[in-house]
C-alpha positions as CSV (number, residue, x, y, z in Angstrom):
1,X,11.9,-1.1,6.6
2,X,11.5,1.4,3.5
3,X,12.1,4.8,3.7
4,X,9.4,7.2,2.0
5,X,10.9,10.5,1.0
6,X,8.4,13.1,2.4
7,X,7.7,16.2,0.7
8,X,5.8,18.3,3.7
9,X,4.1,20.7,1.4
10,X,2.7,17.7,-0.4
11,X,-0.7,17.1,1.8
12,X,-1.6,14.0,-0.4
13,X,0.6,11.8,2.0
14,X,-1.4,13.3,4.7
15,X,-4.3,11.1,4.5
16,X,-4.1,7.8,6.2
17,X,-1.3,8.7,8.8
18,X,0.8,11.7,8.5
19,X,4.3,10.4,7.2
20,X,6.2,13.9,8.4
21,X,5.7,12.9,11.9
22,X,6.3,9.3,11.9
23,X,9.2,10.5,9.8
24,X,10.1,12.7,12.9
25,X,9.4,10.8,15.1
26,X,11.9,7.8,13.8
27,X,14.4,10.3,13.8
28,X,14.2,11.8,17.2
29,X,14.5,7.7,18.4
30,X,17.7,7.4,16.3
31,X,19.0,10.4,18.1
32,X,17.7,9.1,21.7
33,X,19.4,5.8,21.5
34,X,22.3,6.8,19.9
35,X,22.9,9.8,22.4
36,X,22.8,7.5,25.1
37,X,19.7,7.9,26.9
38,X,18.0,5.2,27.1
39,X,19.7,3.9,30.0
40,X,18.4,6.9,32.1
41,X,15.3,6.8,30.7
42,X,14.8,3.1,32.5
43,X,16.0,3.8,35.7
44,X,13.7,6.8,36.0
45,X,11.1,5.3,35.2
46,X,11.5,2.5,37.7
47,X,9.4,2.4,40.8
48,X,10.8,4.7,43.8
49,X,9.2,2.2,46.3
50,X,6.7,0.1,47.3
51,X,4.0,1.6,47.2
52,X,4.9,3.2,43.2
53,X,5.5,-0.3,42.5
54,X,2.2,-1.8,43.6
55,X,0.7,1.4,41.5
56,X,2.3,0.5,38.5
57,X,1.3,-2.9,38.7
58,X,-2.1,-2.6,39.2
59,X,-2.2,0.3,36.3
60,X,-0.6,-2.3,33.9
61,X,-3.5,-5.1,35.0
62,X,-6.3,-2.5,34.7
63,X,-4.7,-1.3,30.9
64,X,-4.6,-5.5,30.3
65,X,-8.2,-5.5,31.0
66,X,-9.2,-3.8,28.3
67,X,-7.4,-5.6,26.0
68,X,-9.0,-7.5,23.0
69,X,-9.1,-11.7,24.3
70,X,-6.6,-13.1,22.5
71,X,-4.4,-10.2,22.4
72,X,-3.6,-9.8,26.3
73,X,0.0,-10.5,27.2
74,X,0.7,-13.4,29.4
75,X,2.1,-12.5,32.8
């Protein structure tokens, strides 16, 4: 992966997608996984039961609905 050098006050590089953010945003990752959170951040966002489960599940197979055929995960 390449980095771009970003100059914010240079709104050129603003067109297509806004490099600052994605810049910002690969950053704030680094910082997650290296701080050690991504372990919390899975087991919160794990089902508390049941019923969350079945919830979850059936969000994820309405989401895969709407997905291009051809592009929809297999189960």
């Amino acid at each position: 992966m390449s980095k771009v050098k970003v100059n914010p006050e240079n709104s050129e590089l603003q067109g297509e997608g806004n490099y600052t953010a994605a810049q910002e945003y690969d950053e704030a990752t680094r910082k997650f996984i290296k701080d050690g959170k991504v372990k919390a951040a899975v087991e919160n966002a794990a089902p508390k039961n049941a019923q969350e489960e079945r919830e979850m599940l059936e969000a994820e197979e309405k989401g895969r609905g709407h997905a291009k055929p051809g592009l929809k995960p297999k189960p």
